[in-house]
C-alpha positions in Angstrom: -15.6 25.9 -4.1 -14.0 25.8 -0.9 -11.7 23.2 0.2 -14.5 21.9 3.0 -13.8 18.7 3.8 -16.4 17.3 6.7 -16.8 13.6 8.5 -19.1 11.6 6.0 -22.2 11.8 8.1 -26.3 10.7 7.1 -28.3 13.4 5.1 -30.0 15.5 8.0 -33.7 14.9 5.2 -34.6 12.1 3.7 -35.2 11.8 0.5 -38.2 14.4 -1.1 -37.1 17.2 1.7 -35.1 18.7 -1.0 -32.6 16.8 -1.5 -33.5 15.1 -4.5 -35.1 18.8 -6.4 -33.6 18.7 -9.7 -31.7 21.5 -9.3 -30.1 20.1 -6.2 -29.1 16.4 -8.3 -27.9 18.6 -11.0 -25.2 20.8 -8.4 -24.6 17.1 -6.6 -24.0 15.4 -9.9 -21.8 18.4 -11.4 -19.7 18.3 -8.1 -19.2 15.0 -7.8 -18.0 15.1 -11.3 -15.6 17.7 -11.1 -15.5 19.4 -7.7 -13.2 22.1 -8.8 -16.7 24.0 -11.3 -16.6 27.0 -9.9 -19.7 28.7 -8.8 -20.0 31.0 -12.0 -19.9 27.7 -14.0 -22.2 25.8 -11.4 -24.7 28.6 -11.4 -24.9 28.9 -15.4 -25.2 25.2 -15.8 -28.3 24.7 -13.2 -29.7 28.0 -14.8 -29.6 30.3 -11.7 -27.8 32.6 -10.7 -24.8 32.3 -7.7 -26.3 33.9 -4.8 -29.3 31.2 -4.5 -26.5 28.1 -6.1 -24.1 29.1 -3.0 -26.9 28.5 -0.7 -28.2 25.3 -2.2 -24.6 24.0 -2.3 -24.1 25.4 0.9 -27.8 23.6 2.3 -26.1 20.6 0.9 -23.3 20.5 2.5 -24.7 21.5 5.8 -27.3 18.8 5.4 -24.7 15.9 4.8 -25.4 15.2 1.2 -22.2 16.6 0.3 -19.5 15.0 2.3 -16.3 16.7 1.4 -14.2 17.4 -1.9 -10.9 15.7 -2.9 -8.4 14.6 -5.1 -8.8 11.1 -6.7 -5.2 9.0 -6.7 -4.2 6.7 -8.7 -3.5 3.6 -6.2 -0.8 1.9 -9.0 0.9 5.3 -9.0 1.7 5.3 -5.5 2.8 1.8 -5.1 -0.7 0.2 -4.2 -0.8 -2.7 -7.1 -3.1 -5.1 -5.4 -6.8 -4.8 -4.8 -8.1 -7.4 -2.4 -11.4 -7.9 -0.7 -11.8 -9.9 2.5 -15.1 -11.8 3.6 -14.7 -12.0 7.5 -16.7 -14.1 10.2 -16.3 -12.6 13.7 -17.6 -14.3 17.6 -21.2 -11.8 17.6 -19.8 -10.5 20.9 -16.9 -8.5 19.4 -18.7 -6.3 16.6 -17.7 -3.2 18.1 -13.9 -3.8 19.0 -14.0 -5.4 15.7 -15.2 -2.1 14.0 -13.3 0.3 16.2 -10.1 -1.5 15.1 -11.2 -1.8 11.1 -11.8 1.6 11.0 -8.5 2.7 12.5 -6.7 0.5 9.7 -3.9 2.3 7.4 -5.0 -0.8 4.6 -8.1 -1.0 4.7 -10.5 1.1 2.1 -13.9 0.1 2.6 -15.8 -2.0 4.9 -19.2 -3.2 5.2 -21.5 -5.0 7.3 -22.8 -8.0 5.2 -25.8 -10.9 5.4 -24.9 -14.5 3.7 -21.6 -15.9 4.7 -19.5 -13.8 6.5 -20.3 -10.4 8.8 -18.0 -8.1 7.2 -16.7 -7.6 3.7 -13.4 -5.6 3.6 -11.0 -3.6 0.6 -7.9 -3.5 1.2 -5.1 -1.6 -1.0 -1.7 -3.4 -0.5 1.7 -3.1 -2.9 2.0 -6.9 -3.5 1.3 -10.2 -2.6 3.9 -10.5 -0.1 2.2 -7.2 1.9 -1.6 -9.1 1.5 -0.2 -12.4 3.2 1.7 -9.9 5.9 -2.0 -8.3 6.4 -3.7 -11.2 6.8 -1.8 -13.3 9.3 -0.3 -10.4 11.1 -3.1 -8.2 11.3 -6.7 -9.1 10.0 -6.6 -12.6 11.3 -5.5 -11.2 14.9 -8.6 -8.1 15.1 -10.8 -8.6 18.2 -13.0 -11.4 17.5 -12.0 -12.8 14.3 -12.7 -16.7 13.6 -12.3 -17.2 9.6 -11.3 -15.2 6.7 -12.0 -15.8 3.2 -9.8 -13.5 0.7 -10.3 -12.5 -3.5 -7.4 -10.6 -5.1 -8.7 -8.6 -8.4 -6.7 -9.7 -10.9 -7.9 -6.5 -13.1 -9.9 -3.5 -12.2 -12.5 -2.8 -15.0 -14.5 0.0 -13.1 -12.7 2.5 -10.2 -15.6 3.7 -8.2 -18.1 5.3 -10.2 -20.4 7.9 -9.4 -23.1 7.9 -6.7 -25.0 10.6 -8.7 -24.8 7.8 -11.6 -26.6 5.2 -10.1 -29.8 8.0 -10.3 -29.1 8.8 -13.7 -29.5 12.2 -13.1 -28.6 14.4 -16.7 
């Protein structure tokens, strides 16, 4: 495979416009789990052959379903020892400056848009406890529009990030 790497962007068809054929699940569920199979492998393991599994992998990353391939790394080998998620409540008018600044971050992983408590949920990778307080007073507390924090530092990780294709239980 190619070393494509695209902005993570909605599926162009929902769901049932081919997408979800079982031949399609199968190439997304092999890819996500090792996006190195090359097309010879891909093609014998969906059981056609590469001509037709180029263009469906192709069709899938065209159509957003495939967002781009990459290494995993290890967080702990690269100094990142603390996993920390951050519940934050933000004045409704500043959503968008709010956004534009989380998504610009260096720390922060993941965010989310949340209903209950607080408006956002964040993940931040940091190397210690001495870097999270640094983030949180220098940096989170001070985004556009921030009015409380709430922070929960994993004390273990049982389960990195599984895999999307998982959660179908595609086989």
């Amino acid at each position: 495979m190619s070393a494509h790497r695209s902005r993570r962007r909605a599926p162009k068809t929902a769901s049932g416009k081919g997408f979800d054929s079982r031949t399609n699940l199968l190439i997304l569920k092999t890819l996500e789990e090792d996006a190195r199979t090359t097309l010879s492998a891909l093609a014998q393991r969906i059981g056609i052959s590469k001509t037709p599994t180029w263009a469906r992998v192709k069709a899938l990353q065209d159509g957003g379903a495939i967002t781009g391939y990459h290494a995993e790394v290890s967080p702990a080998a690269v100094g990142l020892n603390l996993n920390a998620f951050i519940h934050v409540t933000i004045r409704s008018t500043q959503h968008v400056e709010f956004e534009r600044a989380v998504v610009g971050h260096h720390a922060v992983l993941e965010c989310h848009t949340t209903a209950g408590d607080s408006d956002y949920l964040l993940h931040v990778l940091v190397p210690d406890v001495a870097a999270l307080d640094s983030l949180l007073r220098l940096e989170i507390s001070r985004m556009p529009g921030v009015e409380r924090i709430s922070t929960t530092v994993a004390l273990k990780t049982i389960k990195w990030r599984g895999g999307v294709m998982r959660c179908l239980k595609v086989t």
